[in-house]
C-alpha angles and dihedrals in degrees: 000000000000086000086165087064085065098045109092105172148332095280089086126109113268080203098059088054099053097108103342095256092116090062090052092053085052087049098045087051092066104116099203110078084215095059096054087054090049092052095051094044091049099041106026102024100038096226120163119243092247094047081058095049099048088042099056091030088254126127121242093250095060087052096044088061100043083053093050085049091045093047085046092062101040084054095046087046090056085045085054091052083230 
């Protein structure tokens, strides 16, 4: 898993790091079943935007935003310290 995509900057939590197991709660938290797969393909599996998009009959742009809001809650959970 490519974590240090989804490390934007030093104002993270140390604390959510230690492990990971803190980023698989936050990914478990996601309520849409779809996100979750987008997540993996994009993140575990490297695929492109456009790969995921042909493969579960969505556009890139609709994965490109569910992305952005994934990313978005995955940032907000390590604020929190979760």
């Amino acid at each position: 898993m490519r974590r240090a995509d989804l490390l934007p900057d030093e104002s993270w939590s140390e604390d959510s790091l230690i492990n990971g197991l803190t980023l698989e709660e936050l990914i478990d938290s996601l309520s849409d079943p779809l996100d979750r797969e987008i997540f993996d393909r994009y993140y575990s599996k490297d695929e492109s935007q456009a790969e995921i998009g042909q493969n579960m009959g969505i556009t890139q742009q609709a994965v490109a935003k569910r992305l952005k809001k994934i990313e978005g809650h995955l940032q907000e959970g390590f604020k929190r310290g979760k």
